[in-house]
Each structure stands twice: as C-alpha cells, then as structure tokens.
C-alpha positions in Angstrom: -6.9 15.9 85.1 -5.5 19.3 85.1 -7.4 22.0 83.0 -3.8 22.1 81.2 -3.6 18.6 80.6 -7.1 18.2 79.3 -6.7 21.4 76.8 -3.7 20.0 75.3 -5.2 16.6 75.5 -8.1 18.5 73.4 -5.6 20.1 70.7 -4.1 16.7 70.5 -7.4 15.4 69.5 -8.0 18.4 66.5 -4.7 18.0 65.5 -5.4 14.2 64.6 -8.6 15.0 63.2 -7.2 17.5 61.1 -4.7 14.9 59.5 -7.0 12.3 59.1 -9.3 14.7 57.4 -6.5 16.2 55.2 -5.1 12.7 54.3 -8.5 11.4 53.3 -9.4 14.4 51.2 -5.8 14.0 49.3 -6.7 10.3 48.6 -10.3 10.7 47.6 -8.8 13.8 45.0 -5.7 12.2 43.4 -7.0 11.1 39.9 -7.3 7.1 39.5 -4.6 5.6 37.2 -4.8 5.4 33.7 -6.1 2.1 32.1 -3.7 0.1 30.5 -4.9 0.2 27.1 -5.8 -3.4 25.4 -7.3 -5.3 22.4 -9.3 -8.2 21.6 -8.9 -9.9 17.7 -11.6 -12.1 16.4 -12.2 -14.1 13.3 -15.5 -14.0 11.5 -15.7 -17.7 12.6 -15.7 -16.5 16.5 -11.9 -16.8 17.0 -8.6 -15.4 17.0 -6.4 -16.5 14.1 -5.7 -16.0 10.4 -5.8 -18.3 8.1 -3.0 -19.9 5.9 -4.5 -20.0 2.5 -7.3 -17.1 2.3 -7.5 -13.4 3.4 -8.7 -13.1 7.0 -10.9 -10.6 7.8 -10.2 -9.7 11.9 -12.3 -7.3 14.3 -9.9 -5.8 16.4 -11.9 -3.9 19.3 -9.4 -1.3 21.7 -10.1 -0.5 24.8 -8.0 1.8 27.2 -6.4 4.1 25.0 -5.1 7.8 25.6 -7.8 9.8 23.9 -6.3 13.2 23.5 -9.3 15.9 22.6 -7.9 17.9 20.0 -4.7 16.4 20.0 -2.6 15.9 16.7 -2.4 12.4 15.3 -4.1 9.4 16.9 -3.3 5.8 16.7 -2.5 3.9 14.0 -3.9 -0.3 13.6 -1.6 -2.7 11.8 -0.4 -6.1 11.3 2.8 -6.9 11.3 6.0 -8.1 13.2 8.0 -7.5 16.1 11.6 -8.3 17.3 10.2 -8.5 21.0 7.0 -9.9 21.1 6.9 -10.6 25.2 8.8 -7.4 26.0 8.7 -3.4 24.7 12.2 -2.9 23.3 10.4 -2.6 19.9 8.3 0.2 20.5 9.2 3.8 19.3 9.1 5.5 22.1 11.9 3.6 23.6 14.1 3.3 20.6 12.4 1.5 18.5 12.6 1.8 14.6 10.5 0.4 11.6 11.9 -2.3 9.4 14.4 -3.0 12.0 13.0 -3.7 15.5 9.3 -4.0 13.9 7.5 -4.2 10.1 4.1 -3.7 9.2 2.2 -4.2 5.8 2.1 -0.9 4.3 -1.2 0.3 3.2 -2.0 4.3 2.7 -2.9 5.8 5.7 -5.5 8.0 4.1 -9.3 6.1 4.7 -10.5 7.1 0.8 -7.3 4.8 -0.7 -6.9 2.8 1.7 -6.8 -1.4 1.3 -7.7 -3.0 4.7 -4.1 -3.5 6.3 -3.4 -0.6 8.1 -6.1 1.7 9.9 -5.6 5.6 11.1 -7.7 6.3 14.6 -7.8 9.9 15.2 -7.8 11.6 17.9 -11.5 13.4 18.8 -11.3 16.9 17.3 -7.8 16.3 15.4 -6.8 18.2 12.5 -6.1 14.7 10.8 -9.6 13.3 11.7 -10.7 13.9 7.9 -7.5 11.2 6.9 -8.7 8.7 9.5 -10.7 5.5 9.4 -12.8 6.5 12.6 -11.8 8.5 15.9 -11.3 7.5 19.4 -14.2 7.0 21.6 -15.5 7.9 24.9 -12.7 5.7 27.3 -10.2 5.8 24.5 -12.0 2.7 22.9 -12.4 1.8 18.9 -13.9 -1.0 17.1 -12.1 -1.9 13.2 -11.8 -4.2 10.8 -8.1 -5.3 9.7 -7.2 -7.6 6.9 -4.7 -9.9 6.9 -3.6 -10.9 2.9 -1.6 -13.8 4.5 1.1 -15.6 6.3 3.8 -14.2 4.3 4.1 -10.1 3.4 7.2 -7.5 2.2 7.4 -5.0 4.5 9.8 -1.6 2.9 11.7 0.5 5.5 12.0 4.0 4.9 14.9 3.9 2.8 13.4 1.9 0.2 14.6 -1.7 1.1 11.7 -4.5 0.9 12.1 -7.5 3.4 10.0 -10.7 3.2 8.8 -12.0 6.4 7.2 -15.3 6.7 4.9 -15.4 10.3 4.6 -19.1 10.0 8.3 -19.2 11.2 8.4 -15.6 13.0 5.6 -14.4 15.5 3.4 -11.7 14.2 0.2 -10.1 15.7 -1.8 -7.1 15.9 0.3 -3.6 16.2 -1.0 -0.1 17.7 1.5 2.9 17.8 1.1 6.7 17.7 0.0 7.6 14.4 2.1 10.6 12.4 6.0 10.6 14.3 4.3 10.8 17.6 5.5 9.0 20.6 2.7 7.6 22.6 4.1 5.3 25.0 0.1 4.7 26.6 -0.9 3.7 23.3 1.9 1.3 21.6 1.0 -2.8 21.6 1.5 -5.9 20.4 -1.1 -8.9 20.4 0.1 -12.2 18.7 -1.8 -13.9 16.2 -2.0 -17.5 15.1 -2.3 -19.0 11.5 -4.4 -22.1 11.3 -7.1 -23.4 8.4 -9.6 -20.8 9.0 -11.6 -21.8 5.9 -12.2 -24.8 4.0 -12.3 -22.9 0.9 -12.3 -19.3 -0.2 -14.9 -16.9 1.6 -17.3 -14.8 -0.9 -15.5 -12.2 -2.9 -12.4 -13.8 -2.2 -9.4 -15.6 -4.5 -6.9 -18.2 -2.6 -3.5 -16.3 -1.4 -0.2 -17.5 -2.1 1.2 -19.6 0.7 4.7 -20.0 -0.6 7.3 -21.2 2.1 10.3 -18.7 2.3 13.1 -18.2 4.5 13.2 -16.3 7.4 15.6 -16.0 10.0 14.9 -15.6 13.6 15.2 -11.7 13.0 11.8 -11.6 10.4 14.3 -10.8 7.8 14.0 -13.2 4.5 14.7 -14.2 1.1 12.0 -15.2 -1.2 13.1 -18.2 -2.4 9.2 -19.4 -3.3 9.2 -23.1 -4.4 11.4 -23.0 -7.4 12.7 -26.5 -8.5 16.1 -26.7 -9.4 16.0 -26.3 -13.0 14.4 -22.6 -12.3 10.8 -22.7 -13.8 7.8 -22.8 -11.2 5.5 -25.7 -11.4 1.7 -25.7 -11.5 -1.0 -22.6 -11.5 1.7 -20.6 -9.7 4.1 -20.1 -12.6 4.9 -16.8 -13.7 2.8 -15.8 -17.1 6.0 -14.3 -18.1 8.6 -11.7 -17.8 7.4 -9.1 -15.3 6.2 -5.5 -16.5 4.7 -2.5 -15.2 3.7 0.5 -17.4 2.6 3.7 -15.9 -0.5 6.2 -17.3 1.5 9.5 -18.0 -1.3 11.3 -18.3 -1.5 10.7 -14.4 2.0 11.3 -13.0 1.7 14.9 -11.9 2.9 16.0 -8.3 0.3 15.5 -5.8 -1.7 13.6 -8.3 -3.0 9.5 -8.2 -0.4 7.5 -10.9 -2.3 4.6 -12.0 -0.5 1.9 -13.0 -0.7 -1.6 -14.5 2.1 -5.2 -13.7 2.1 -8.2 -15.8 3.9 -11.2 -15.8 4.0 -12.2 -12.1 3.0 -15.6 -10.5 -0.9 -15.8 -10.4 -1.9 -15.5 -6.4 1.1 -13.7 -5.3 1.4 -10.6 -3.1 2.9 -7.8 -5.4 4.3 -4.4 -3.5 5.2 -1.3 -5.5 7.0 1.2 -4.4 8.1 4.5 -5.7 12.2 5.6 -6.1 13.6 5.1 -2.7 10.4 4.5 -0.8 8.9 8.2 -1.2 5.4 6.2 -2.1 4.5 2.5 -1.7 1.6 0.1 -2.4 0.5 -3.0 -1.5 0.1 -5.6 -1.5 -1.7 -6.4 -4.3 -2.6 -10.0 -5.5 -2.2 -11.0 -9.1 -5.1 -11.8 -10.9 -5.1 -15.4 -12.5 -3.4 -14.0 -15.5 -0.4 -12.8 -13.1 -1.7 -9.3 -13.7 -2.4 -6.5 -11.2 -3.3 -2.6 -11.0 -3.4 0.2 -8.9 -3.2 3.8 -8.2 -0.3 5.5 -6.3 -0.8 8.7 -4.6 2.1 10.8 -5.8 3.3 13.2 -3.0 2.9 16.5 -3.5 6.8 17.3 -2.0 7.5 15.1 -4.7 10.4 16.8 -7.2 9.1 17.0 -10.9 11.8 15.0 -13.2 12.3 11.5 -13.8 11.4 9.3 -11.0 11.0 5.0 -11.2 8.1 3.3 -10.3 9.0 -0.6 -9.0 7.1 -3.6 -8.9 7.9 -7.1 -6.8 6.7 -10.5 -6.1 6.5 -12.0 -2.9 6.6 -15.4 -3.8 8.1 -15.7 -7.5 10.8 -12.8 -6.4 9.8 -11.5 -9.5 11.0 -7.3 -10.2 9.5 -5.4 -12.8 10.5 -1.4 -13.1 9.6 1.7 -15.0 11.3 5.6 -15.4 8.6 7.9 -16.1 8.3 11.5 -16.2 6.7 13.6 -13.5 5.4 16.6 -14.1 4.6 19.6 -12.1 1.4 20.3 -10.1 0.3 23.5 -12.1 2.1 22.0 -15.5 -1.1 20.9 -18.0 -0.5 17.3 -19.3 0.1 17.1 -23.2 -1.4 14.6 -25.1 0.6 12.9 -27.8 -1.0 13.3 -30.9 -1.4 10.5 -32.9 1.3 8.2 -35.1 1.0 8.8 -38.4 2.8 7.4 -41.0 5.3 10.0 -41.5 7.9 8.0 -39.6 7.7 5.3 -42.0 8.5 7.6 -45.3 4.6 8.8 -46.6 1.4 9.3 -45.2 -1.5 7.8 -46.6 -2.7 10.9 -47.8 0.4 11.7 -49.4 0.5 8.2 -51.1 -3.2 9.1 -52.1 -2.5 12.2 -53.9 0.6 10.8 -55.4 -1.6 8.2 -56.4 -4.0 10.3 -58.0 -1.2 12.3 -59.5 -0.1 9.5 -61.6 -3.2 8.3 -63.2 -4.2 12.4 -63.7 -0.9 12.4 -66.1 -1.2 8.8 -67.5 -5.2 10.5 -68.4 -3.7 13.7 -69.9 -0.7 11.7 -72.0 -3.6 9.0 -73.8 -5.4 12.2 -75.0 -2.4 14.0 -76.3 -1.4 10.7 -78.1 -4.8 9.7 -79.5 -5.3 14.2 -80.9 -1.6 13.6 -82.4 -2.8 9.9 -84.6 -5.7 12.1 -85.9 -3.6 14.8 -86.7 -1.3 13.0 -88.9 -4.4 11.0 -90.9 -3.9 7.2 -92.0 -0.8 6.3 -94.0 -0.9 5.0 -97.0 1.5 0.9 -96.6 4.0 0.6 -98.7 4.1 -1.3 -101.8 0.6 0.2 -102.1 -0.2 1.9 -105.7 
C-alpha cells in the first residue's frame, strides 16, 4: 500500500471514529422522556371501588406528574365524569370544557374549607401552595385521600346550571387536571371507578347516603326524578320533612366574608348543593341530617358586588329547591345589628301600658279622697219627716 493510500486510509479511520464518538455523546446527553404520569385508587377494604350505599373513602397515590418548581398552580384531584372515558377529547387542553365534556363534585379548592371531594396539589414553591392540600413530590408523585359521597352527585357549570349524573348508568372515575385555568396536558387523567357493596353497613362516623335511581342519558346529563310514586308523596324514611327552606345569617354576608347558612325541609339522606346567584359560589354536597336539615358556610368572594344577591339550595334526590335574597354588604361596611322588637308595632309598649296603668289608679286614689274631704264637709243630714 502506497503511503497515499494508507494516509487516507488513516483519515478514513478518524473520521469514523469521530462520528461514532459524536453520535454516542448526542445519545448518552439527550434527556430521557418524561414519565407518563399515572394513579392508583384503593378502598380502605384493599380495593378499588366505591360503594353504593355509604361514603367511600379512596387513597389515590400519583405518580409521574409534571412538577414545575415554582410554577403557578398545580394539579387539582377530583371525582367526577367524563364524555370520553377511553380517549382525551375531554380534557382542557384539547378543547375540553366543564359541565359539558366533563363534571366533577364541586368542593372549595381552599384546604381550611374544604369537604373531601376535590383536592388542590401545588406545585413545589407555588404562590398557591398556602391554598393547597399538599405539594408535588420529588418525581411529580402525591399520596391523598378523596371521598366519594356516592353514586349519584349535581355537578353546576360555570353559568349556574346544576346537572344530576348518576355513575351507576354513566362511567365515572378519578380526574386530575391543571389546577387554576392552566393547561397541563402532562398532567390531565382519567381512571374509572366501580360501584359495588363496599360495606355491609355504615363505617364509623358515617350516615347511609341516598341511592336514589335517576335518569341519566348516555351524555351524564339527568333529571332527578328520585322514587316518587305516582300520587307525588315519597314513601318511607326518605320523605321530605316539608317544604324546603334556607335562611342566611346576615350578620355574615359581607364581601369576602364566610355566609353561614341553614336548609330545612329536604329528604333525610340526600345530597344537597347550594350555590350562590349564577354560580359565583357553590357548596356541596351536603347530606341532610335525619330531620332533612343541613348547614354550611359559603365563602363569599371578595369580587363579589355588594347589593342583593340569592343564595339557592337543591336536592339530589327529592328535586327539592329552596331559595333566599339577602343583602350583601361591603367589605369595609360594619354590620348593624337590629335592635330588638318591641311592642311599639303592636300600638303600646309595656312600659307605656305600665305607666298608663299606674296613671289610672293614681287618679281613681286622688278622686276617693276628694269625695270622702267633700261628705265631711257638708256634715250628716238630718232625713226628712224627722222633727
């Protein structure tokens, strides 16, 4: 071989080297792809579904999620439905929309009000991370409990409209989405979950849901029919203890304040949902006590207008409506207390029907002693006929 031949034979050799070298650094830099991010749902009983009749506590442990240090917002943990359970049309960051392509039990997303059904993860170092139930760990995993009230819930859509849906006849499961109007495709799911006889009877602490069939269409969408017989009364435990009514604490409803409030008359067991004008607040849901009576405390908004506004109250089973206009007042207005009814409204206090009183017998006092000084005056009279 020439000495030519062999030196180009010789670059040849560098040259591959060189490529190899190159190609293998590129692979052994290019970051590894994310994890697709997953969770796993447990029972307190060891598996994986709710149960018909009683409150289900689940353990929902994430793992996989985009953990954004510092980031706004996080991911928020809820039950609900979806339109697509086996593909991803319903998710927001391809078009998706709440009350329409997927619902969710509403629950406050702030931890120190907050009921079990829907759970704010924040991301580590957010601003938000004082709001949220726990934050994001190492790996973008998260371990929380959820509670499930049931196999039926109202869901209410941003405008204010409340829709039934029954997940005995619709599939339902386990929801994660970006929390606060952020996108995250990495981080939206959908796990399925059963409903079966968890319990044989009601766990510790707990009081037996209603289970009342309604009907729901193949969209989640339903009316709440309950299990009415024809002539319109309810039958049983579950009847309503009358005509459904909520009354508000004015001395609450300021702008930016808590309103508590207080429902009657709805069928004992039921899920009850409140919600605020248009859907500028909700609650819920809350179970009636065994008298059909329930209570909470609504956090008022603080861009909430100071006026008039109307707090309303519905059954999920009875389709029972109770409402209340109230006024608001604003955030730097003092509340006034009412003073106290007297009887002025009815004519006379009892004060003034005291002095009157005492007025009366005073004059009757002072006319006896004028009569008895005028008889003594005058002397005895002699009868007549009388020598």
């Amino acid at each position: 071989m020439t000495f030519l031949a062999r030196a180009a034979a010789r670059s040849l050799s560098v040259a591959l080297l060189a490529g190899l070298f190159a190609t293998g650094l590129t692979a052994s830099t290019t970051a590894p792809a994310h994890a697709a991010a997953r969770i796993t749902v447990t029972n307190d009983r060891g598996g994986a579904t709710a149960d018909l009749t009683y409150r289900t506590a689940l353990t929902i442990k994430g793992r996989g999620f985009q953990s954004v240090q510092g980031g706004f917002g996080g991911v928020y943990l809820m039950f609900g439905w979806v339109d697509d359970p086996r593909g991803g049309s319903w998710k927001p960051s391809r078009g998706g929309v709440t009350g329409s392509d997927y619902r969710y039990i509403p629950d406050s997303e702030n931890a120190a009000d907050n009921q079990g059904y829907l759970k704010f993860i924040a991301f580590p170092g957010s601003s938000t991370a004082s709001e949220a139930n726990a934050v994001l760990g190492k790996g973008g995993s998260f371990s929380m409990k959820l509670t499930v009230p049931g196999p039926t819930f109202q869901s209410v859509d941003r405008n204010g409209k409340i829709v039934s849906v029954d997940c005995r006849k619709v599939t339902c499961g386990v929801i994660t989405i970006g929390a606060h109007g952020v996108k995250n495709a990495a981080n939206e799911t959908f796990t399925p979950v059963r409903f079966a006889s968890v319990y044989d009877a009601a766990p510790a602490g707990q009081q037996e849901q209603s289970a009342t069939p309604q009907d729901a269409t193949t969209t989640g969408e339903s009316v709440a029919t309950g299990d009415t017989p024809a002539n319109g009364t309810a039958s049983g435990a579950q009847q309503a203890t009358g005509k459904p009514k909520v009354l508000t604490d004015r001395l609450t409803a300021k702008v930016g304040n808590t309103l508590a409030f207080t429902g009657t008359g709805f069928r004992p067991g039921e899920q009850v949902i409140g919600v605020l004008d248009d859907g500028a607040a909700g609650i819920g849901p809350l179970v009636a006590g065994p008298s059909g009576e329930v209570a909470g405390i609504l956090p008022l908004p603080a861009t909430l207008a100071a006026g008039t506004h109307e707090l309303r109250l519905s059954g999920a089973a009875s389709g029972s409506r109770a409402s209340e206009r109230f006024a608001v007042r604003a955030a730097d207005e003092p509340a006034v207390v009412p003073a106290a009814a007297d009887a002025s409204d009815d004519g006379l206090s009892d004060s003034r029907i005291f002095l009157i009183a005492a007025g009366a017998l005073f004059a009757i006092a002072v006319l006896v002693v004028a009569l008895r000084l005028l008889l003594r005056r005058r002397g005895p009279r002699t009868p007549l006929g009388v020598a």
